[in-house]
N, C-alpha and C positions, 0 to 999 in steps of 0.2 A: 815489296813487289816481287812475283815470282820469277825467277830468270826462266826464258825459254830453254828447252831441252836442247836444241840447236847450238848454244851460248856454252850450256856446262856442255857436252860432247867435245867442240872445240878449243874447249881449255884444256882438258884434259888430253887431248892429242898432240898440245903444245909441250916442250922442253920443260916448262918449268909445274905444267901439270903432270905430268908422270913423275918430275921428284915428287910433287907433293901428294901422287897416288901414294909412292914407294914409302914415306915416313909413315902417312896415316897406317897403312895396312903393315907395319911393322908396329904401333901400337896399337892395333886392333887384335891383331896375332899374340902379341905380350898378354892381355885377359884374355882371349880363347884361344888357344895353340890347335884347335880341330874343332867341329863339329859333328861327328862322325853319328852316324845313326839321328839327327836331329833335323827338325822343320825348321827350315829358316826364311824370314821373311827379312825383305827389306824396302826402305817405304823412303819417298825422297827421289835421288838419282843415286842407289845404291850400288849400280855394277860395276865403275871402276875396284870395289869391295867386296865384293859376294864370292870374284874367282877364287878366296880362300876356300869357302865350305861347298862351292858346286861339286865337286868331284867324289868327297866323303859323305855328306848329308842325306840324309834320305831323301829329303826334297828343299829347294830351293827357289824362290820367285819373288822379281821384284814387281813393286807398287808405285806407279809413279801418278801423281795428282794430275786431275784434268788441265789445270790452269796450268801446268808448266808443258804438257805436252809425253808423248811415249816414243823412245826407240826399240826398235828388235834387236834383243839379246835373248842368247849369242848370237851372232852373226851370223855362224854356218851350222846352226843344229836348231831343232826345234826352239819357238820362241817360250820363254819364261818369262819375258815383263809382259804388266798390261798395264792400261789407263783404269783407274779408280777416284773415286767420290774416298778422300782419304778420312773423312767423318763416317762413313758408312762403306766399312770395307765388304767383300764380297767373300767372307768367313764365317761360320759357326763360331760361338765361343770354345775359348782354348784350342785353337786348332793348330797353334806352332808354339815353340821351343823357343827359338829367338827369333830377335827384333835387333835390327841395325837400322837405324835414322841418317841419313846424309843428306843437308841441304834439303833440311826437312823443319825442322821444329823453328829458325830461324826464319823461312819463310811464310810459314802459316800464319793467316789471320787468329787464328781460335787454339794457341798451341797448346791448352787443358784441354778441350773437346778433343785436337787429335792424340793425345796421350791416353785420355779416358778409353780411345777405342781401341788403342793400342793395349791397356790393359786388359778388356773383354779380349781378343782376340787370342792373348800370351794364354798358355797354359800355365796352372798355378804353380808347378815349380820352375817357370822360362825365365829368363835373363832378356834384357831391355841393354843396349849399348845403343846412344848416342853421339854423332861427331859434330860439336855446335860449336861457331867462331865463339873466342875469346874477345869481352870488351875490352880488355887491356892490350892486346894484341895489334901489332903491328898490318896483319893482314888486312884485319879490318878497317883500315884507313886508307884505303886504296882499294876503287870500283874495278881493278882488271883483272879479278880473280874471283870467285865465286864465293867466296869469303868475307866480301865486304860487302855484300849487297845482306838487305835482310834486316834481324834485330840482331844484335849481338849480346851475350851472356857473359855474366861473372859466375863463379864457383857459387857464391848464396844464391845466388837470382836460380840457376838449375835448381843449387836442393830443394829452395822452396816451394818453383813449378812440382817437382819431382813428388815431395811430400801432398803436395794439393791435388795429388791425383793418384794416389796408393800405389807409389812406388817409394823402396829404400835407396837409396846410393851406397853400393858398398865398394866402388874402387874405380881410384881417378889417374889421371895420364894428361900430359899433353902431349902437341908434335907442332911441329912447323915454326921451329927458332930461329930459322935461319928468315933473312927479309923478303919480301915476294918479288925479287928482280929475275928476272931471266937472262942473268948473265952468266958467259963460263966459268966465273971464277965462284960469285956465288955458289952453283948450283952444284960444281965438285967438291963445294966444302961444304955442303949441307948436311952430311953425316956428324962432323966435325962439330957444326951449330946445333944439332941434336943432344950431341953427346953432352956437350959443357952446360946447355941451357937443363937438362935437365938434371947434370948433378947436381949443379946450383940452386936448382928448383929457381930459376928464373920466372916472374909475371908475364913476359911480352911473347905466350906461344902463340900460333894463332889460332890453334882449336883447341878445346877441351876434349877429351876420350872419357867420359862417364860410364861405368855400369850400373845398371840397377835392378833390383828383385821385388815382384811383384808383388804387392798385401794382398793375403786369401783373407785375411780375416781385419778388412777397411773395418774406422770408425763408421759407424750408423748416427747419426743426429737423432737425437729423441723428441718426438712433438709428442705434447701432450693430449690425450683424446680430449673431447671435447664431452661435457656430461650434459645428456640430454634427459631434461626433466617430463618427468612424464602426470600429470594433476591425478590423485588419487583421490575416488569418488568417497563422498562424506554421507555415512547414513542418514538417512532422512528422516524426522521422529513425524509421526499422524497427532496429529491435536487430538485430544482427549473426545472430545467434541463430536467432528467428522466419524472418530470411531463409533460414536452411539446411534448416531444418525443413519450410519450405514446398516448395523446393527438391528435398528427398527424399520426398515425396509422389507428384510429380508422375510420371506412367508412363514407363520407358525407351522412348523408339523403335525401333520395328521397322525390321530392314534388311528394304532393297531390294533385288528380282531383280533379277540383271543378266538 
């Protein structure tokens, strides 16, 4: 089920969503350090994450799906997000650079349909980053974070969405090691659980950070034509017969004066 926009807004106004803006966009920063001169889309409730590339990017705009609802962003300057049909975005093909997914792929009914359109829309050299809870992951065990609601994903389950829809995976990340409590002591050592769960490459993060690169040149399935027969006419011989008969019908010729 899709969480309302009203729901993820005030999580993330909470203490314990802005650490968890602060890590993600600290591994989302680690694969892109700028987007500078780049179209960037983002599709979900991607603005807690976008204030990375609005300022350097050439353009920037989020996409948020009807079923969850739209807020205005930015606040105080012309708006950037809008409501969209996230099957049927309101893009030409190739028309951006990147694609940031948040609180997106986990809650779509149909998440090959919206990847496929995400592929039409990338330009063929764009990058694809994804932030999808971890099923092994602690967050998702617990409904009071935006993180547990949804499907949740293991590392094969993505590659294989990923692959079924012509995209590569070419570099992973997690973030959110620390438990989803909003307590002070938690929350100041959340840097601290960042750091050890990921030298250790610890299981229990609660998102994944995937990026991925788009196939220009997807498999095609081969159907075979189908061969249409076409009945090729058989000469027809005259009975020996009919010919004489036709033969003595036809009128003697008259001589010629000389």
């Amino acid at each position: 089920m899709t969480l309302d926009v009203i729901d993820l807004r005030d999580f993330y106004s909470r203490r314990l969503g802005i650490v968890a803006r602060r890590l993600i966009n600290r591994g989302i920063h680690a694969h892109w350090p700028d987007a500078e001169g780049q179209r960037v889309l983002g599709l979900g409730y991607p603005t807690p994450y976008l204030g990375l590339f609005r300022e350097n990017s050439e353009r920037c705009i989020a996409f948020m799906p009807a079923a969850q609802g739209v807020l205005k962003w930015p606040t105080a300057k012309p708006a950037l997000a809008t409501l969209v049909d996230e099957f049927s975005l309101p893009l030409p093909d190739a028309a951006v650079d990147r694609i940031i997914l948040v609180h997106a792929l986990e809650m779509s009914d149909d998440p090959e349909g919206l990847l496929r359109e995400m592929w039409r829309v990338l330009a063929p050299s764009g990058r694809l980053m994804a932030v999808i809870p971890n099923r092994r992951g602690v967050w998702t065990r617990t409904d009071n974070t935006p993180f547990g609601h949804g499907r949740p994903y293991s590392r094969s389950q993505i590659t294989q969405l990923l692959r079924q829809t012509w995209f590569t995976p070419t570099a992973w990340s997690e973030a959110l090691f620390m438990p989803p409590f909003g307590v002070g002591w938690f929350l100041r050592s959340a840097m601290a659980w960042e750091r050890v769960g990921a030298a250790m490459a610890l299981p229990f993060a609660g998102v994944h950070i995937v990026e991925a690169t788009k196939q220009v040149y997807r498999a095609i399935p081969a159907h075979r034509e189908r061969t249409r027969l076409i009945p090729a006419l058989q000469p027809v011989l005259v009975p020996s017969s009919l010919q004489r008969d036709d033969e003595a019908e036809l009128p003697e010729p008259k001589p010629q004066a000389r």
